[in-house]
C-alpha positions in Angstrom: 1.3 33.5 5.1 4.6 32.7 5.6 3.8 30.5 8.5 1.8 28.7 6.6 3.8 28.0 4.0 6.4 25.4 5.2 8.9 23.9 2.4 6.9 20.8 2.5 3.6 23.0 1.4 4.8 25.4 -0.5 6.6 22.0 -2.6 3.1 20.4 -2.6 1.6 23.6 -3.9 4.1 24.2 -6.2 3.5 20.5 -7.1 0.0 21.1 -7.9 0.4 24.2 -9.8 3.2 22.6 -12.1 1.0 19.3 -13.0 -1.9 21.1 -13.6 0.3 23.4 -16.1 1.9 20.0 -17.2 -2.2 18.5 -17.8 -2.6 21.4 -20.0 0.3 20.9 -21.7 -0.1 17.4 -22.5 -3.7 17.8 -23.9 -2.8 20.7 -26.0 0.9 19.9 -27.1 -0.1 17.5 -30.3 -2.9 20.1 -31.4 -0.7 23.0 -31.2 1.9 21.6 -33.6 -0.7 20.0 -36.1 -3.3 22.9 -35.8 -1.9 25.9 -34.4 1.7 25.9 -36.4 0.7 23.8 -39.7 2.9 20.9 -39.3 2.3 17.1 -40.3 1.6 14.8 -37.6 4.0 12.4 -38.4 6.2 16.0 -38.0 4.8 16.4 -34.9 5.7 12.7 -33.9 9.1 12.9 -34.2 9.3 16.6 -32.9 7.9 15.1 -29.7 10.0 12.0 -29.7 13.6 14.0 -30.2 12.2 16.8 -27.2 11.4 13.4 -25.0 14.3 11.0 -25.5 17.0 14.1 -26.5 15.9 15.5 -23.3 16.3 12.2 -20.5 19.1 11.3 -22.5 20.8 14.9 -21.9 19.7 14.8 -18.1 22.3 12.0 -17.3 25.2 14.4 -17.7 23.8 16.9 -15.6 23.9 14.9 -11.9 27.3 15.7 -10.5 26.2 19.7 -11.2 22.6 19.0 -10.0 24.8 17.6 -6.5 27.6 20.9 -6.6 24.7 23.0 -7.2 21.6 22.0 -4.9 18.5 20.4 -5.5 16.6 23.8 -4.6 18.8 25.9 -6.8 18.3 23.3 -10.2 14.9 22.9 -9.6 14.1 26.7 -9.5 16.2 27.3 -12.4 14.8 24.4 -14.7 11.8 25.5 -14.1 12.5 28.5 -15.2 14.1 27.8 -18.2 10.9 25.4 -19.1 8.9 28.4 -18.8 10.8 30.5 -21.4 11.1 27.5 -23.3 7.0 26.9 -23.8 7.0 30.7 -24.6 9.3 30.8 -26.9 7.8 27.5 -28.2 4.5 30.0 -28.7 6.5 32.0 -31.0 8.1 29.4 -33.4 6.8 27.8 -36.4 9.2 25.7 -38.0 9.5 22.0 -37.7 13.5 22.7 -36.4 12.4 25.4 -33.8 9.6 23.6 -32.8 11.7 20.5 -31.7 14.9 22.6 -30.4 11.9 24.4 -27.5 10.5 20.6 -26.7 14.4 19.8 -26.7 15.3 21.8 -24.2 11.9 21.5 -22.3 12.6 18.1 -21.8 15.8 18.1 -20.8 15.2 21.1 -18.3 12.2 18.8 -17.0 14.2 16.3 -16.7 17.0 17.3 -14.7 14.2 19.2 -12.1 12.6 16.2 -11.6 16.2 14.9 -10.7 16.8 17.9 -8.3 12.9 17.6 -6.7 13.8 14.4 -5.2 16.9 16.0 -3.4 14.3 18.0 -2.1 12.1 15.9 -1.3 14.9 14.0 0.6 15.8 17.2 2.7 12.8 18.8 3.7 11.0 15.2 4.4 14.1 12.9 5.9 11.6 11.3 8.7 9.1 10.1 5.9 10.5 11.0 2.7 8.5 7.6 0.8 5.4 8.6 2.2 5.5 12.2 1.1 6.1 11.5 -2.3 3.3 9.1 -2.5 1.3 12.5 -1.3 2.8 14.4 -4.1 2.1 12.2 -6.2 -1.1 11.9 -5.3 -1.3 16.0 -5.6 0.3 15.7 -9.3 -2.3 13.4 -10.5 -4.9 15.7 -9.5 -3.3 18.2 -11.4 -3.4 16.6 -14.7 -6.9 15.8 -14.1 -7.6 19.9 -13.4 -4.8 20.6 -16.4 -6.7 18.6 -18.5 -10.1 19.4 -18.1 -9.0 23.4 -18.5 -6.8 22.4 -21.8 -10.0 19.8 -23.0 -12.3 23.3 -22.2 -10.0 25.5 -24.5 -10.1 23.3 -27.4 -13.5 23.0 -27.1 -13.5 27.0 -27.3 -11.3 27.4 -30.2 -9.3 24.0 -31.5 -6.3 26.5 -32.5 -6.8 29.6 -30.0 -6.9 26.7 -27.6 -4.1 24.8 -28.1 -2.1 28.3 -27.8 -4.0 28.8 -24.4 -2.6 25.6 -23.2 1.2 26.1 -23.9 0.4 29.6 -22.4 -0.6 27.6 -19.0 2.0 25.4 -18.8 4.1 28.4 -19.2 2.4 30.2 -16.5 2.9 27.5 -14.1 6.3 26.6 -14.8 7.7 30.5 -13.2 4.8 29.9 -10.6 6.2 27.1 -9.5 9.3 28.1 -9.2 8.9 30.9 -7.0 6.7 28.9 -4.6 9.9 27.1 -4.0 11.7 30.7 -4.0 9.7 31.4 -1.4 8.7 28.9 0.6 11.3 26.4 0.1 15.0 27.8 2.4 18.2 28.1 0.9 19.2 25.5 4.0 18.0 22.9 1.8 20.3 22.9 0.2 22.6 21.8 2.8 25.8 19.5 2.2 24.9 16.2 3.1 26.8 14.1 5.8 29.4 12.0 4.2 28.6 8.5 4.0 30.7 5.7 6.0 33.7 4.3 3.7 31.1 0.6 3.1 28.4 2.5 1.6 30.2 4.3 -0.9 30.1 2.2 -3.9 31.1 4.8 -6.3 32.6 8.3 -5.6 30.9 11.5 -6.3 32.9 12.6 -9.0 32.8 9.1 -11.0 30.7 9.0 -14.2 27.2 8.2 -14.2 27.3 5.4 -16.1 29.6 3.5 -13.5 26.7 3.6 -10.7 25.4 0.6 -13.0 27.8 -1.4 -11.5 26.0 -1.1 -8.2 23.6 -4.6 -7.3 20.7 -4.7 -8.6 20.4 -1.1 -10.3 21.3 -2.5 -13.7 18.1 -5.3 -13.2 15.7 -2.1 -11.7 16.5 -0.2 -14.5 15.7 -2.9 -17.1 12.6 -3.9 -15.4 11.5 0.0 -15.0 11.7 0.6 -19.4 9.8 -2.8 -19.5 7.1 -1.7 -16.7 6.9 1.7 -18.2 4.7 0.5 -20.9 1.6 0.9 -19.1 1.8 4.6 -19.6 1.1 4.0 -23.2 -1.5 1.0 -22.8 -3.2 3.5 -20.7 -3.0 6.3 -22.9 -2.7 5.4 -26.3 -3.5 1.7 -26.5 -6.6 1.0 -24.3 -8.4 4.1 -25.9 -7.5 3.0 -29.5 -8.6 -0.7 -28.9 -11.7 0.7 -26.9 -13.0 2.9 -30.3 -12.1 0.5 -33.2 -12.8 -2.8 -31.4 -14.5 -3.2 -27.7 -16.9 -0.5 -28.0 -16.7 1.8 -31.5 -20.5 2.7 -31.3 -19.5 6.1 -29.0 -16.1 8.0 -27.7 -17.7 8.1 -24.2 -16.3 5.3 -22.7 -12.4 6.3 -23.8 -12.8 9.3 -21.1 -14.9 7.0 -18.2 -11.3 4.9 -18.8 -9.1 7.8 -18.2 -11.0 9.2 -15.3 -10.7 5.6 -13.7 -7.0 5.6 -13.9 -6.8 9.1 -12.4 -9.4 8.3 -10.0 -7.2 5.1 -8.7 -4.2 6.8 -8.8 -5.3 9.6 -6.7 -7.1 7.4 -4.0 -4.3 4.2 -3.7 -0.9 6.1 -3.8 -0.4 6.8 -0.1 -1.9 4.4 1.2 0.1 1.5 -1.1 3.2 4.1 -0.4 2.7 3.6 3.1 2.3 -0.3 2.5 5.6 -0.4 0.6 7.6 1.7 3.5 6.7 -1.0 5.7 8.1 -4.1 3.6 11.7 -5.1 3.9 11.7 -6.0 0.7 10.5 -3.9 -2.2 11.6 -5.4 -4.8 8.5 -7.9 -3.7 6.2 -4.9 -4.3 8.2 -4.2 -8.5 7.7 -7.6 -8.7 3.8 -7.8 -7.9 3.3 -4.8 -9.6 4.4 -6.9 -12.8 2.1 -9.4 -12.3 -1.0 -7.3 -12.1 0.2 -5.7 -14.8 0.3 -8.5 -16.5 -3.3 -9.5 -15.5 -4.2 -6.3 -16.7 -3.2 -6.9 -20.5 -4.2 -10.4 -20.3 -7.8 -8.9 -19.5 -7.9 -6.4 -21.8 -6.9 -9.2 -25.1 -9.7 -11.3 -22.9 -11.9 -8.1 -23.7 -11.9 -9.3 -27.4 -13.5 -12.7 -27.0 -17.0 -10.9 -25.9 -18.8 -8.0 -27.4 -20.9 -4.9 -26.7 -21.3 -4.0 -22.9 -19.4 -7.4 -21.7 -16.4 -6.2 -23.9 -16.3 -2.6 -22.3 -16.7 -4.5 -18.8 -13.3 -6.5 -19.4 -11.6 -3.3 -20.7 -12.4 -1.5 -17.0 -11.2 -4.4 -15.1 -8.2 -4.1 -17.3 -8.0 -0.7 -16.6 -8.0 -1.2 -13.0 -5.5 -3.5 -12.7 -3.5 -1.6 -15.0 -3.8 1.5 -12.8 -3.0 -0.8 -9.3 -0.2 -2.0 -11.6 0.9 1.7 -11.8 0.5 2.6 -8.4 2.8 -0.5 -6.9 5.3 0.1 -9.5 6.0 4.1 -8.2 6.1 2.9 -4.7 8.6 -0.1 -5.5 10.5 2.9 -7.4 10.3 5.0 -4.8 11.7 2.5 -2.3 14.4 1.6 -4.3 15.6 4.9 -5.5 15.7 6.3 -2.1 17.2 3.2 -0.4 19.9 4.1 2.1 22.6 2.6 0.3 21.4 4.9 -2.9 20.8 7.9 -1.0 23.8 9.2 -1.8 24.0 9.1 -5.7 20.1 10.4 -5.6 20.2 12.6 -8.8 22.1 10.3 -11.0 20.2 7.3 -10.0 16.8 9.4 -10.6 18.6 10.6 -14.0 19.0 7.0 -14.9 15.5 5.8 -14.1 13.9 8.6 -16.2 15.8 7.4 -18.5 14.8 4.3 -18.6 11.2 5.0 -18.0 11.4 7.4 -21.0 12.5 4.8 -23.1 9.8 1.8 -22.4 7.2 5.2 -23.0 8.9 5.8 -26.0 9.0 2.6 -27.6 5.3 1.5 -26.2 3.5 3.2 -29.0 5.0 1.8 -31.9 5.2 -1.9 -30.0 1.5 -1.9 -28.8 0.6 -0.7 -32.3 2.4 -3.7 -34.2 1.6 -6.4 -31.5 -2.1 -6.0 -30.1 -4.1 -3.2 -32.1 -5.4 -6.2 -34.1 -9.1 -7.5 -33.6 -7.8 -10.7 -31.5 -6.7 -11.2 -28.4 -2.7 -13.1 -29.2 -1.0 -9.6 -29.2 -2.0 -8.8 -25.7 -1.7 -11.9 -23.9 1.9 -12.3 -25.5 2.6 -8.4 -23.8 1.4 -10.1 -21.2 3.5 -13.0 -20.9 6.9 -10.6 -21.6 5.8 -8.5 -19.0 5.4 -12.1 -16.4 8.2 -13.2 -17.4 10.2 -10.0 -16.7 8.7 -9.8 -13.3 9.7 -13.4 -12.2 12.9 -13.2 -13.8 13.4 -10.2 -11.3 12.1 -12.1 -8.3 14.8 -14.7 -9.4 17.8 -12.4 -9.5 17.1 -10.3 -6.4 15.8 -13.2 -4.1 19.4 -14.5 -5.7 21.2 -11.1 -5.0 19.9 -11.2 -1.3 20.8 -14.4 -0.4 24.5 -13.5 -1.8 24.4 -10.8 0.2 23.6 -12.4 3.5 26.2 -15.4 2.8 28.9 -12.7 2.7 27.8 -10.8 5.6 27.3 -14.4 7.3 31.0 -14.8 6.8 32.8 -11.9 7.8 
């Protein structure tokens, strides 16, 4: 068994485990609070909000310890403490509990997905893009099994169920953890070669926020919040526009969406992974990732000038290239925050693009519902033309930052 289970398995079963917990979780977490512990929605809103934001927010502090510790070490014990948090989460019933366990859930999640890519970077240094595209891969198909186990124990009991759910994620949380234990070595952890004296832009013990000063990470992090909001077009918008405008004569469609996106996800991540390893440039990859994205809600406000089938047909395409939107944008991340000249600032430049990700997710709720849940198409197409115009912008800079680049280089 041991044999078997080399660090980059036992990491892509612990993978697995984790997201299906996580799938659970997720389908569950907003019926728990309303159903299961008797609080408001709008209670559970901002419970959920303050656990989210607190919790990325609170990550950014934790990447010098996350580098004295080891990425092996943090992520086994975050995942620990995000166990014990979801069970004690189980026990409490108050609005202030409630939000203190999704607190430090987040920020426990948050600073183990920081210490997984340190990880990620020893165990896979000869391919280390196109292994995360595979656990990726792996972690959709989780949600998708997560999800279809928490939608089953709803189905059972709407209250008994939601409780079931928190009870998985639980579960896999301490499973995952000692997969890593045991599968994952302690020489993993191993002290990374120091970088030559040009590639250290900022010293390990500077503060995080002084890594913004490196080129271009300020621009990727700007254009990451603004990308990010196809998480909630896919998950809150597009089903909401779907069942009160496209299509409200049956819920049926909302889940053929979902199972698209997963479906997309699943199939295109290595391969577009292995696409983006081999371009020079990925910022050209973020930046055609914005325009499909922006196709996307350009077809989905197009959905509203036909009706019936037609509609729902528009809404899939939009869906589609919404989800090939998604897949570009984590390989263009995934180049860029393991470029070489990064490499060495991994956890606080993963801290930081949670961050920002966490923050365009965040926000996209509220924006989508003020801009495009209306019964015409202006809303989206103006997304749209924010989310075009963010892209090119970026094309602009970097192609600008390059060519600086090369000038100086051309002179000494």
């Amino acid at each position: 068994m041991r044999g078997w289970l080399t660090p980059r398995r036992a990491l892509a079963s612990a993978t697995l485990i984790n997201m299906t917990g996580s799938g659970a979780y997720i389908t569950g977490l907003t019926v728990f609070l309303v159903y299961a512990r008797g609080i408001s929605a709008s209670a559970a809103a901002v419970c959920i909000l303050i656990g989210t934001l607190g919790g990325k927010f609170g990550a950014l502090l934790f990447g010098s310890v996350i580098d004295r510790v080891g990425g092996r070490m943090t992520y086994v014990s975050t995942k620990m403490v995000t166990g014990l948090a979801i069970a004690v989460l189980m026990a409490m019933s108050s609005p202030v509990g409630l939000t203190g366990c999704l607190l430090v859930y987040g920020l426990f999640s948050a600073v183990g997905g920081a210490a997984r890519n340190l990880i990620i970077r020893d165990i896979a240094e000869t391919d280390t893009k196109i292994y995360r595209a595979k656990l990726r891969s792996l972690a959709n198909i989780g949600i998708v099994v997560g999800s279809g186990m928490g939608a089953a124990a709803l189905a059972w009991n709407v209250s008994s169920g939601a409780v079931v759910c928190m009870a998985l994620n639980a579960m896999s949380c301490l499973a995952c953890a000692a997969l890593v234990v045991v599968g994952v070595p302690v020489a993993a952890d191993r002290s990374r070669p120091a970088k030559p004296v040009a590639e250290q832009v900022v010293p390990q013990g500077e503060p995080i926020w002084q890594l913004l000063a490196h080129p271009g990470l300020l621009r990727f992090l700007i254009v990451s919040a603004v990308f990010s909001l196809m998480t909630p077009v896919l998950t809150y918008a597009v089903p909401l526009w779907v069942s009160h405008y496209s299509y409200p004569h049956d819920a049926w469609p909302v889940g053929a969406l979902v199972a698209t996106n997963a479906v997309i996800v699943i199939v295109l991540q290595v391969p577009i992974g292995r696409l983006a390893d081999r371009q020079a440039r990925p910022e050209a990859v973020m930046v055609l990732a914005g325009l499909t994205l922006g196709l996307g809600l350009a077809a989905a406000g197009g959905s509203a000038l036909v009706s019936g089938v037609k509609s729902l047909t528009v809404v899939w395409l939009a869906v589609v290239l919404v989800s090939i939107a998604e897949v570009l944008f984590a390989a263009a991340t995934t180049e860029l925050i393991f470029a070489p000249e990064l490499k060495a600032y991994l956890s606080r430049t993963s801290a930081l693009f949670n961050f920002a990700s966490a923050l365009g997710e965040a926000v996209g709720p509220t924006l989508l519902l003020v801009v495009v849940l209306h019964p015409a198409p202006g809303g989206w197409f103006a997304v749209a033309a924010v989310v075009w115009a963010c892209a090119l912008l970026y094309l602009r800079s970097a192609t600008a930052t390059v060519a600086e680049t090369a000038e100086v280089q051309s002179e000494n």
